[in-house]
MDAnalysis code that builds the backbone (N, CA, C; Angstrom):
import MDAnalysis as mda
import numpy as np

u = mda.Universe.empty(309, n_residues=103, atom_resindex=np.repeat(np.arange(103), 3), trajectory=True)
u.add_TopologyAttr("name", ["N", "CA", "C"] * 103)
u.add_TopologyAttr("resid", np.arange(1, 104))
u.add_TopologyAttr("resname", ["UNK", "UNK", "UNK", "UNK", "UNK", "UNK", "UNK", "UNK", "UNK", "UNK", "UNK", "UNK", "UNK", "UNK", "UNK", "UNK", "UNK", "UNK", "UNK", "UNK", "UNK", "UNK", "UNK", "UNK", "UNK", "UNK", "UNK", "UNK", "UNK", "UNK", "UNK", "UNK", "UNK", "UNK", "UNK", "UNK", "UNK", "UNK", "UNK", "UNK", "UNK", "UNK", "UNK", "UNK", "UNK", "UNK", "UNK", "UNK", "UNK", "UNK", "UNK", "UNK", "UNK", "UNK", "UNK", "UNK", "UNK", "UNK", "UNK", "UNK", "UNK", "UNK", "UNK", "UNK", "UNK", "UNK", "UNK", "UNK", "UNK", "UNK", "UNK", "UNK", "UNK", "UNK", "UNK", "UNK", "UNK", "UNK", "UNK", "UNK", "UNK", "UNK", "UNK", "UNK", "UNK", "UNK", "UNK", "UNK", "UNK", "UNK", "UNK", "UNK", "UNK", "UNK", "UNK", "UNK", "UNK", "UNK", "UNK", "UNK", "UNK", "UNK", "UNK"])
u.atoms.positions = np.array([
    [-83.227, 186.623, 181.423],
    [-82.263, 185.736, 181.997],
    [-81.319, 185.165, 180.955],
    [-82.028, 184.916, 179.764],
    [-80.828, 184.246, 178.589],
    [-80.091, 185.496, 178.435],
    [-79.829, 186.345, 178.065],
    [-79.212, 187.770, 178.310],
    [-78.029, 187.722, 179.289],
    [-78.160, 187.284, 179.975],
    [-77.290, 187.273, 180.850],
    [-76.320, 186.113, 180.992],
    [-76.653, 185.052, 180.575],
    [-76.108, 183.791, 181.070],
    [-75.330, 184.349, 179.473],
    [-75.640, 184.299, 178.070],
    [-74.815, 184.610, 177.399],
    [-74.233, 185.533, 177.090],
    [-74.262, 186.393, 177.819],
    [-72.561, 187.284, 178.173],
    [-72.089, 186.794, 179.175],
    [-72.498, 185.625, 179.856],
    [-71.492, 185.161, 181.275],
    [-70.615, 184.440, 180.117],
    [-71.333, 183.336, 179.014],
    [-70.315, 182.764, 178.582],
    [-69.657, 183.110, 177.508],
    [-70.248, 184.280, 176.834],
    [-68.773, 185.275, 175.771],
    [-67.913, 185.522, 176.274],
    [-68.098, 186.082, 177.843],
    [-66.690, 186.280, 178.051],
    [-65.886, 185.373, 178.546],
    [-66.508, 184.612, 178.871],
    [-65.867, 183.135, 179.447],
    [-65.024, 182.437, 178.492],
    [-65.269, 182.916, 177.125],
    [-64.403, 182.050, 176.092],
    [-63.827, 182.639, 175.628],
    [-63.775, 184.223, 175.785],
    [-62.863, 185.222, 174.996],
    [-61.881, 185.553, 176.106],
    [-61.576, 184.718, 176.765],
    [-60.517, 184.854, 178.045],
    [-59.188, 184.267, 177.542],
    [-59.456, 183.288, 176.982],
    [-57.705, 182.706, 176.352],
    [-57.777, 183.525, 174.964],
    [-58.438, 184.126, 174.094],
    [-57.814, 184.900, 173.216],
    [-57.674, 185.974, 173.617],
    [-58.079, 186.597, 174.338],
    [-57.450, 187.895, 175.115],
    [-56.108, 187.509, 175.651],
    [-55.957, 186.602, 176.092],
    [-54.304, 186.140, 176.957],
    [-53.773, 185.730, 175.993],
    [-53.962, 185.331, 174.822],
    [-53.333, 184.509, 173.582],
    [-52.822, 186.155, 172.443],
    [-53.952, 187.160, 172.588],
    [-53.677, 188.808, 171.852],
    [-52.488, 188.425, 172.724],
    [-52.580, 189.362, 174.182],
    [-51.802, 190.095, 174.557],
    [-50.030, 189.349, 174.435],
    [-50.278, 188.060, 174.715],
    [-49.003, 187.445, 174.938],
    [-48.565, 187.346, 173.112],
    [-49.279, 187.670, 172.637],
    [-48.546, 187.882, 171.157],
    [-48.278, 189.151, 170.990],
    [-48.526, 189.645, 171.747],
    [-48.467, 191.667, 171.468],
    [-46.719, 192.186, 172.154],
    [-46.971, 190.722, 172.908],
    [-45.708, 191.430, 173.710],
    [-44.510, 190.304, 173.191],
    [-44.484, 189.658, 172.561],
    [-43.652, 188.832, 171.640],
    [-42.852, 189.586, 170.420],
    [-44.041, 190.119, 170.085],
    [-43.828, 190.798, 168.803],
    [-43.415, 192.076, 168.788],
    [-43.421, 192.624, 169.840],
    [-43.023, 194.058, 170.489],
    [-41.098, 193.282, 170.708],
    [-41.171, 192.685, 171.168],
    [-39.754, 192.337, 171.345],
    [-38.953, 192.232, 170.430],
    [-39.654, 191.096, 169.410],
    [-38.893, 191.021, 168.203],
    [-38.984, 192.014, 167.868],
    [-39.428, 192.753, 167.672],
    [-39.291, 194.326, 166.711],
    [-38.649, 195.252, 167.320],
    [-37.945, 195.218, 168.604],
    [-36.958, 195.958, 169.255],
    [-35.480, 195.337, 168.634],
    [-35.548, 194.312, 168.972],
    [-34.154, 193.323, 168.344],
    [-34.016, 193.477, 167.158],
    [-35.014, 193.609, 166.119],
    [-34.427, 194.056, 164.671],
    [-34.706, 195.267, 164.849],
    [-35.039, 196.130, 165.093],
    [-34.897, 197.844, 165.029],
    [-33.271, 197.756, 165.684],
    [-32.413, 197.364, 167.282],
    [-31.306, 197.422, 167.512],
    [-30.265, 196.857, 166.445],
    [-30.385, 195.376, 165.862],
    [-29.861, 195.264, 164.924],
    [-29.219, 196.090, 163.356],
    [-30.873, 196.631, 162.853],
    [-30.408, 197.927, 161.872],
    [-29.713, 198.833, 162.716],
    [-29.263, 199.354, 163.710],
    [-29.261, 200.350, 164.364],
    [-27.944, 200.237, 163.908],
    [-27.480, 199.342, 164.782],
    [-25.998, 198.398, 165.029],
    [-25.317, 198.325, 163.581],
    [-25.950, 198.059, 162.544],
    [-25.366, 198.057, 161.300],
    [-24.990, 199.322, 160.773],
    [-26.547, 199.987, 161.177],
    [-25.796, 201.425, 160.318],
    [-25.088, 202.269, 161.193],
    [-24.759, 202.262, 162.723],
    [-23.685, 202.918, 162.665],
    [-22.339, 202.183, 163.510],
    [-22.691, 201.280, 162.675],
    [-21.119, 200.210, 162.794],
    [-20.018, 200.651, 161.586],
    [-21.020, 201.050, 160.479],
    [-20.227, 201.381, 159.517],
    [-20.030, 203.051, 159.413],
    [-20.253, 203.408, 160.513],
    [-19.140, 204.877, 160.636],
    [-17.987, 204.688, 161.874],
    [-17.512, 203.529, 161.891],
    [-16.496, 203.541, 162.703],
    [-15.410, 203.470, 161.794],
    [-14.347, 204.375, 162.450],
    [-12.795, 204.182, 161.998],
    [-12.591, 202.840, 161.756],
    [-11.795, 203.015, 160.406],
    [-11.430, 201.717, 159.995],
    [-9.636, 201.360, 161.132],
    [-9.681, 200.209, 162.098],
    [-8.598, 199.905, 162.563],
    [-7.168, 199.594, 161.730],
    [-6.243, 200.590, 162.371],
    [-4.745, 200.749, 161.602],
    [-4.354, 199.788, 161.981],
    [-3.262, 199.326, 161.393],
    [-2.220, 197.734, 161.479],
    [-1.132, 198.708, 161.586],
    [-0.667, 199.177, 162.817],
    [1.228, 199.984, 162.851],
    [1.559, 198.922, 163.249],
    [2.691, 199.667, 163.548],
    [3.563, 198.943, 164.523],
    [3.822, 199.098, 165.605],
    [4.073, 198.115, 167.047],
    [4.148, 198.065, 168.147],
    [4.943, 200.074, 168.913],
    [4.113, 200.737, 169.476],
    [5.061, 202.171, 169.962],
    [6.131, 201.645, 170.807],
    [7.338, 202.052, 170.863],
    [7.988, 201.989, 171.655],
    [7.536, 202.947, 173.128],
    [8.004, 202.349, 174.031],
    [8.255, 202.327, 175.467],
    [7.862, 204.239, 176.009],
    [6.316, 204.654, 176.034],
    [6.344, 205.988, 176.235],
    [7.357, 206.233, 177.807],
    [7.397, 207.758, 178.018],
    [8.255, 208.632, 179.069],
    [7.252, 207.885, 180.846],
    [5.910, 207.716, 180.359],
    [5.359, 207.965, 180.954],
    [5.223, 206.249, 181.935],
    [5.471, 205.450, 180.882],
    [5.440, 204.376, 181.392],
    [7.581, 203.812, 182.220],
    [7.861, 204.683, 181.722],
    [9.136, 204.684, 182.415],
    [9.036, 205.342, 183.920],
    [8.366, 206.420, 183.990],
    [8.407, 206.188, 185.805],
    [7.404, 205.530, 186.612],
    [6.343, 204.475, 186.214],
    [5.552, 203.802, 186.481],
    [6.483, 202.874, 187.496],
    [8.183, 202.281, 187.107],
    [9.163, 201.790, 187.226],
    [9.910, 202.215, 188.352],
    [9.413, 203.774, 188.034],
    [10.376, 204.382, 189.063],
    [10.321, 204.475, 191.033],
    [11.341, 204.129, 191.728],
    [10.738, 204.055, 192.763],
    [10.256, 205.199, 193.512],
    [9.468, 205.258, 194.444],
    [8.863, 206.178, 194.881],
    [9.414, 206.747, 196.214],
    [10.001, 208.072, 196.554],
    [10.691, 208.313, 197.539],
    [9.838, 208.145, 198.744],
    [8.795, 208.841, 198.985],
    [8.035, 209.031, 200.188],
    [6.616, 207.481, 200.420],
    [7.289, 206.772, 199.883],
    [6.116, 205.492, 199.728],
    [5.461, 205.121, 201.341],
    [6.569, 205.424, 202.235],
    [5.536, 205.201, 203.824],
    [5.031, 206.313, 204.033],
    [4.748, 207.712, 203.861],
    [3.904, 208.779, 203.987],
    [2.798, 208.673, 203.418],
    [2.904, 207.736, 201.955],
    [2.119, 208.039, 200.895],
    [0.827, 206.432, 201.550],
    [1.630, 205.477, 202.371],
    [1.216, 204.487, 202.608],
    [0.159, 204.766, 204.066],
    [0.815, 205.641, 204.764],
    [0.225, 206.128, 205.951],
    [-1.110, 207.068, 205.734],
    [-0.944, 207.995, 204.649],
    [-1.973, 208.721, 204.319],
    [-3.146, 207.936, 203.666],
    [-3.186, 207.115, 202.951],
    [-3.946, 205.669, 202.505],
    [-4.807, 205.631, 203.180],
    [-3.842, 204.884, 204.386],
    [-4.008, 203.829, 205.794],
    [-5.276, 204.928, 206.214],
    [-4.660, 205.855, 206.566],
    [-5.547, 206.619, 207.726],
    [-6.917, 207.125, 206.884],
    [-6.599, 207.372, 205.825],
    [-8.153, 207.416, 204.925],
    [-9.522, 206.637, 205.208],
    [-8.598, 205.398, 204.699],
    [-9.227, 204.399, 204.985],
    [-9.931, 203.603, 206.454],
    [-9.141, 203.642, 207.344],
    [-9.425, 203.288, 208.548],
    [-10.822, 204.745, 208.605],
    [-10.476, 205.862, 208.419],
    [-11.670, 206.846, 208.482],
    [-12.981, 206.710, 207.799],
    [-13.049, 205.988, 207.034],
    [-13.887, 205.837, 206.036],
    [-14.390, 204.244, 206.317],
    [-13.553, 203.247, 207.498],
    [-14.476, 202.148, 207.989],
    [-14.656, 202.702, 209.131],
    [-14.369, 203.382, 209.782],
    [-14.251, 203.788, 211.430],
    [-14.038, 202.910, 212.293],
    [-12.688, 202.675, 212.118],
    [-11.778, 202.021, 212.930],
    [-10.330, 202.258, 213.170],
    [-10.024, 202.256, 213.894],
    [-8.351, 202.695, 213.801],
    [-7.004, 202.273, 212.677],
    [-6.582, 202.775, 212.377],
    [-5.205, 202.020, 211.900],
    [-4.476, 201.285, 212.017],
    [-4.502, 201.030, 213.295],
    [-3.592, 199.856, 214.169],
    [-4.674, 198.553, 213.692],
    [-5.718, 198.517, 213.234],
    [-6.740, 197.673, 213.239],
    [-6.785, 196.981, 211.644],
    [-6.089, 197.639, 210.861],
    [-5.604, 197.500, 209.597],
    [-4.473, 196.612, 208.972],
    [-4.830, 195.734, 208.163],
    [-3.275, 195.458, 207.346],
    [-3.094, 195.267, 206.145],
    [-2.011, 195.739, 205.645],
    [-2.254, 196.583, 204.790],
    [-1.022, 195.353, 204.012],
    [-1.569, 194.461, 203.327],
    [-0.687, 193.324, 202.645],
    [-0.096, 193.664, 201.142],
    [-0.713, 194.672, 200.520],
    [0.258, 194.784, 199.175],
    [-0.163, 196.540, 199.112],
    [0.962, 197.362, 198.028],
    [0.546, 198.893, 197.603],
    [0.786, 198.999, 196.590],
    [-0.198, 199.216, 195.723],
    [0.115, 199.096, 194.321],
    [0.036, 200.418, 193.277],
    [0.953, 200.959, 192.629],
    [0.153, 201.879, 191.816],
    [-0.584, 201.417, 190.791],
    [-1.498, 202.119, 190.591],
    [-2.736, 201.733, 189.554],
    [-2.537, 202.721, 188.463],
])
């Protein structure tokens, strides 16, 4: 019977250092992710291109017809529309359509 009652209470007291290991196991597992990412971060921070100082580009081709108006803009607005109304399943008439923007 003593046999027994003292392994009821070994383990009875090795219950908060078992929870006291593990919750340090997993502390320390963390910190050691955060400095492993850290070195990581350093060494290949320093294979990045070093950033140029030019000067401002002038005005590309491309951003000039961004400007430009668009001939067929209610075809292009209707084809949208009807996409969309297809894709909530609801009609078009059921739609409004408050700004069109190119992106």
């Amino acid at each position: 019977m003593n046999t027994g009652l003292f392994l009821l209470e070994a383990a009875r007291s090795s219950i908060p250092g078992v929870i006291m290991l593990g919750l340090g196991m997993v502390f320390v597992g963390l910190i050691s992710i955060i400095i492993i990412c850290k070195i990581m971060g350093m060494i290949f921070g320093a294979f990045k291109a070093p950033k140029k100082d030019t000067e401002p580009q002038k005005a590309s081709p491309a951003a000039a017809t961004n400007n430009a108006v668009i001939e067929n803009r209610r075809e292009i607005i209707a084809a949208v529309s009807a996409a969309v109304a297809e894709e909530l399943g609801t009609e078009v008439s059921a739609l409004r359509i408050i700004s069109f923007k190119k992106i």
